[in-house]
C-alpha positions in Angstrom: 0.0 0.0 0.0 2.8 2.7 1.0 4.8 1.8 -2.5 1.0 2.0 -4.2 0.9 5.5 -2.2 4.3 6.8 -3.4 3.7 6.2 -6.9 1.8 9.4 -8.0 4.5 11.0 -6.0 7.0 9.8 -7.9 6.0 9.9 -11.1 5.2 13.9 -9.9 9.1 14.3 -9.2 10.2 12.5 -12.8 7.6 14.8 -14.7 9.0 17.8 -12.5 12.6 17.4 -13.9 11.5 16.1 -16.8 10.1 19.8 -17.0 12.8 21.4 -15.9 15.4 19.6 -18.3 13.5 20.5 -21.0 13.2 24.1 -20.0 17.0 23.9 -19.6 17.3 22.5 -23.2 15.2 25.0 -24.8 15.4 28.2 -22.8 17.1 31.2 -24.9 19.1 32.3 -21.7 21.0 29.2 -22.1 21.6 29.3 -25.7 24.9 30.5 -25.3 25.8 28.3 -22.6 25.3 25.1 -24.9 27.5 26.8 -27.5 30.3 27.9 -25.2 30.2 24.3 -23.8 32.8 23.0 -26.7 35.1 25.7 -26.4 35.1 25.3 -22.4 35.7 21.8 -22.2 39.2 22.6 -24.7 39.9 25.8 -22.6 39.7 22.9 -19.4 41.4 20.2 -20.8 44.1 21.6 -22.4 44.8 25.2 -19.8 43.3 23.9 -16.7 44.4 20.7 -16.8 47.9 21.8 -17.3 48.2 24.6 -15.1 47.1 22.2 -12.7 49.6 19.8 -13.2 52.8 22.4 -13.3 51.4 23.8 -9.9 51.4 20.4 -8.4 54.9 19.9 -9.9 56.1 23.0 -8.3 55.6 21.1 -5.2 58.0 18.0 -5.9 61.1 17.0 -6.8 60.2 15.6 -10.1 63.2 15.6 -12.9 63.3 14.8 -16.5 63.1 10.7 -16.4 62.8 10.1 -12.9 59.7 10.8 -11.2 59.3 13.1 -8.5 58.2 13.0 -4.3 56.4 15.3 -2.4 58.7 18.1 -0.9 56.2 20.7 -0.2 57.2 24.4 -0.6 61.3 23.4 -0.8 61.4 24.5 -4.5 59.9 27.8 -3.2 62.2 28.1 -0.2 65.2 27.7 -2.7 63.8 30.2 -5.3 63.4 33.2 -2.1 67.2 32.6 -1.5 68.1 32.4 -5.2 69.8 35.8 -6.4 69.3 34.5 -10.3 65.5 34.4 -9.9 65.2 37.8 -8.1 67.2 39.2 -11.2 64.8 37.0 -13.5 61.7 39.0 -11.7 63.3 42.7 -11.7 64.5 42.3 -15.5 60.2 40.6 -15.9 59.2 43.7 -14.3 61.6 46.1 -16.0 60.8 45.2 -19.3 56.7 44.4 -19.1 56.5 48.3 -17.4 58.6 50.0 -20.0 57.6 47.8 -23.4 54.2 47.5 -22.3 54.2 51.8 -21.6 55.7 52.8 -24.6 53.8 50.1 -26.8 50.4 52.2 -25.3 52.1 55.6 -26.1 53.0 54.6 -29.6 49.8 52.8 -30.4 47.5 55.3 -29.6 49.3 57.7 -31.8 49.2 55.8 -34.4 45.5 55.0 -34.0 44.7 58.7 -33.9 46.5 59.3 -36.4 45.1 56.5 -38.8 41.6 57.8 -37.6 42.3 61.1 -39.6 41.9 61.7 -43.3 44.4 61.0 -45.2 45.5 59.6 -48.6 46.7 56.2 -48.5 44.9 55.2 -45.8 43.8 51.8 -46.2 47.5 50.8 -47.0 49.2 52.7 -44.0 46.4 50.5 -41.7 47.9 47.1 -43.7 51.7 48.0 -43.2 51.7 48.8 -39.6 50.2 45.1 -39.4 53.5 43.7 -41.1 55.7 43.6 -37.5 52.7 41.7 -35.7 52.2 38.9 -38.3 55.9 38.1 -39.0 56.6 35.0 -36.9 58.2 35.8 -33.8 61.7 33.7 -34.3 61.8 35.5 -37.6 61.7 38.9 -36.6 63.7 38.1 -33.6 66.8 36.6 -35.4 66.5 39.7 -37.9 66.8 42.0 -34.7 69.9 39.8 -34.0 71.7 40.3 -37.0 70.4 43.7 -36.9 72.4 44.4 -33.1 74.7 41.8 -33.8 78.7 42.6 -32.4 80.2 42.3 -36.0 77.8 42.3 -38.4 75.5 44.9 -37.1 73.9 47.2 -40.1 74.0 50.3 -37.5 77.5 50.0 -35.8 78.2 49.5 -39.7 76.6 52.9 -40.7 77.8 54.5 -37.0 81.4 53.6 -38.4 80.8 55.4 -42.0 79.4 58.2 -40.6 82.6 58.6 -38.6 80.8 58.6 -35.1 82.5 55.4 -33.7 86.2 53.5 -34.2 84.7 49.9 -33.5 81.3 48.1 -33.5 79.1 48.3 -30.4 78.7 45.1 -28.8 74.4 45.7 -28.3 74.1 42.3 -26.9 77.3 41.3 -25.2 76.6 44.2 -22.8 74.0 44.0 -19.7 72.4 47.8 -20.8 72.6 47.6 -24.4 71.1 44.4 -24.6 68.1 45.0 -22.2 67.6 48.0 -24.2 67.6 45.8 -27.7 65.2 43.1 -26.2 62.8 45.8 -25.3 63.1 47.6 -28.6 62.2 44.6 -30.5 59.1 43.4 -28.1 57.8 46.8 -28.5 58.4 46.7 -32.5 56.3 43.5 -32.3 53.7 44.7 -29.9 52.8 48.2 -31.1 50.8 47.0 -34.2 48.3 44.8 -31.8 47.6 48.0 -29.6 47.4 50.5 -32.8 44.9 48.3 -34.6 43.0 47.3 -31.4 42.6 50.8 -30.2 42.4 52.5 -34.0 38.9 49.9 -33.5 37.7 51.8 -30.5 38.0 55.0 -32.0 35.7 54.0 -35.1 32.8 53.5 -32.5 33.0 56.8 -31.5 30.4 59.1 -33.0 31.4 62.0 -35.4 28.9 64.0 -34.3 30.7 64.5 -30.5 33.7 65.9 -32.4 31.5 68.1 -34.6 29.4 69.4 -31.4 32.9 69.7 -29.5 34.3 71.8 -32.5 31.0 74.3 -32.6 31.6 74.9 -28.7 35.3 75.8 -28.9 37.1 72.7 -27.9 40.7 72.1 -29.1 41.9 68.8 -30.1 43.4 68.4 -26.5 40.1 68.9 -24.8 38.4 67.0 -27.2 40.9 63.9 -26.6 40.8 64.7 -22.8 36.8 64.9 -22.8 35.4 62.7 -25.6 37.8 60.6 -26.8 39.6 59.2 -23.9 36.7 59.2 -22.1 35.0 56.9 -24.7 38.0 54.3 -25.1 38.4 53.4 -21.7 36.9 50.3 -21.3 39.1 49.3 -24.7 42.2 50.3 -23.2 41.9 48.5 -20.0 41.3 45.3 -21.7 44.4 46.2 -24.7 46.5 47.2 -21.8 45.6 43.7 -19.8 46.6 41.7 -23.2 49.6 43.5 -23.8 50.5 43.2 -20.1 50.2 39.6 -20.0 52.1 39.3 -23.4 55.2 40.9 -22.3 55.2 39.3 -19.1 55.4 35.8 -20.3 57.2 36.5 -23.1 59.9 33.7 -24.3 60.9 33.5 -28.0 62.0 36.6 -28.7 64.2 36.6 -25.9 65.4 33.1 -26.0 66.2 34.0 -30.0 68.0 37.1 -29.4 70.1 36.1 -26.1 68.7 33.2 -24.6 69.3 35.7 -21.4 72.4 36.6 -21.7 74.7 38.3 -21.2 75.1 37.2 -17.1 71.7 36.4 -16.9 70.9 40.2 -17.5 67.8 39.7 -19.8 66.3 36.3 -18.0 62.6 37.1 -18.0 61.0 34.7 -15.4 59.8 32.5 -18.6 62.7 31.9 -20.0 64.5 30.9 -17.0 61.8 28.8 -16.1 62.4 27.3 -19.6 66.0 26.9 -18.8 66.3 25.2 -15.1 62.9 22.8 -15.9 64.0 21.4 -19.8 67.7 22.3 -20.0 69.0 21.6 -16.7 66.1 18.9 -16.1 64.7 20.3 -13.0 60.7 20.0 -13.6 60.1 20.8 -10.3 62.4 24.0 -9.7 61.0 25.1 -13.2 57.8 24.8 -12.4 57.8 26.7 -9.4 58.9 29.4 -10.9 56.2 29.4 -13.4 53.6 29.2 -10.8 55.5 32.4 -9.2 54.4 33.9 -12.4 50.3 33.5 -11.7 50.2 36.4 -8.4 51.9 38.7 -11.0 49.0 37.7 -13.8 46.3 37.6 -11.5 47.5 41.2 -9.9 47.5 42.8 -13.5 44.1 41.3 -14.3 42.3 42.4 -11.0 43.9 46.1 -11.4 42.3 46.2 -14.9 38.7 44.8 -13.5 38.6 47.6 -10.7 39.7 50.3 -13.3 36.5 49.3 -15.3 34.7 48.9 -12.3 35.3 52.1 -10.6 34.5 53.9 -14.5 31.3 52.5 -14.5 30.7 53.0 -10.6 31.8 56.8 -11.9 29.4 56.9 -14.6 26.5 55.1 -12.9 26.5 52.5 -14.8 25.3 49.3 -13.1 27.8 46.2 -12.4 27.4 42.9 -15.2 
């Protein structure tokens, strides 16, 4: 009798999520949940799974062919006391604040200016693409040759011109060469933030400029006011991208000096790269990759408060 009483009840329940499924399977708000569901399962197989997998063997002792024990935070202990890592993370900080800085600088004049009306136009847009879509070894073995101690083109011209006696060894010296490696990331880098931001600036309407003009404003105020302003939320997120870019940047530098000279132009990357697969040290390598993430994760939440705080200043509600 109590299973004949239950019955109705349970076929109630199954109904219910019957219901329920298919509102799930055919409600519009979760259209684009079923269509992001590929792209998330690649995103967690192949970035979580990963990252996963080098944090836990940041934690170990693991080298290349011989597996690895437990040894808690040792390979973290070893990196505080390591003077080579410390240089890895000033010359990572060094060069992400000044490429990533004058990349901004550079591309938004070059937006602005490719905004205006001018002959030629469409072509000027293609050819400041041409540093961004050559291959990264490419570009970065020409910028060898280009600084290299004895076949350099500009101690070559420096030496015609009368201006020097004997080449400059660019990347045989600590400054010169820290100076070469962030001269070519921001050759390759200004082309992403130009293009990116010249985007922005084609959303903005013509008829704020034209109202601006009629009132008086000079092209300073109407940057300042209208422009700026407007491309805010565009330069947070270009600034985030080219943030993380030159932070974890590795094959321009390990093609141009593979950190040398003394270490002065190890980026955290690439000596990550060369104490995990060189010396064979999967664990040590890994933990300084996973040193990496605070640094990542601080220049993501300082661009999601920026946006935040714009909208909190506009009145703009949060998404």
């Amino acid at each position: 009798m109590a299973d004949i009483a239950l019955a109705p009840r349970r076929a109630k329940t199954e109904i219910r999520e019957a219901t329920a499924w298919d509102q799930l399977r055919h409600n519009k708000n979760w259209l684009g949940f079923w269509f992001m569901l590929p792209a998330m399962a690649f995103l967690i197989f192949f970035l979580a799974y990963p990252l996963g997998l080098g944090i836990w063997l940041s934690f170990t002792d693991t080298r290349i062919g011989r597996v690895g024990h437990f040894i808690g935070s040792e390979n973290y202990e070893w990196l505080w006391d390591d003077a080579i890592f410390w240089l890895s993370v000033f010359n990572t900080l060094i060069y992400t604040f000044i490429a990533s800085a004058v990349k901004f600088a550079v591309g938004l004049y070059l937006a602005l200016l490719l905004n205006e009306r001018m002959p030629f136009k469409a072509l000027l847009r293609a050819a400041v693409l041409i540093p961004f879509i050559v291959p990264t070894v490419l570009s970065a073995l020409a910028f060898w040759w280009i600084f290299d101690s004895q076949f350099s083109i500009i101690s070559w011209s420096l030496k015609h011109l009368g201006l020097i006696t004997q080449n400059i060894n660019f990347l045989g010296d600590t400054t010169w060469a820290r100076i070469c490696v962030i001269f070519a990331n921001i050759w390759r880098g200004v082309p992403f933030v130009a293009i990116t931001l010249l985007a922005g600036l084609q959303t903005v309407q013509p008829s704020l400029y034209e109202a601006a003009t009629l009132d008086g404003a000079s092209r300073w105020q109407m940057f300042r006011y209208i422009t700026y302003p407007l491309l805010t939320p565009i330069i947070a997120v270009v600034m985030t991208f080219s943030v993380l870019f030159t932070f974890t940047d590795f094959q321009l530098i390990w093609a141009m000096t593979r950190g040398g000279p003394v270490n002065a132009t190890h980026l955290m990357a690439t000596l990550s790269y060369q104490r995990a697969i060189i010396a064979g040290q999967l664990g040590e390598g890994a933990a300084i990759s996973s040193a990496m993430i605070p640094f990542l994760l601080a220049a993501i939440m300082v661009s999601w408060f920026g946006l935040q705080r714009r909208k909190w200043q506009q009145g703009e509600s949060n998404d």
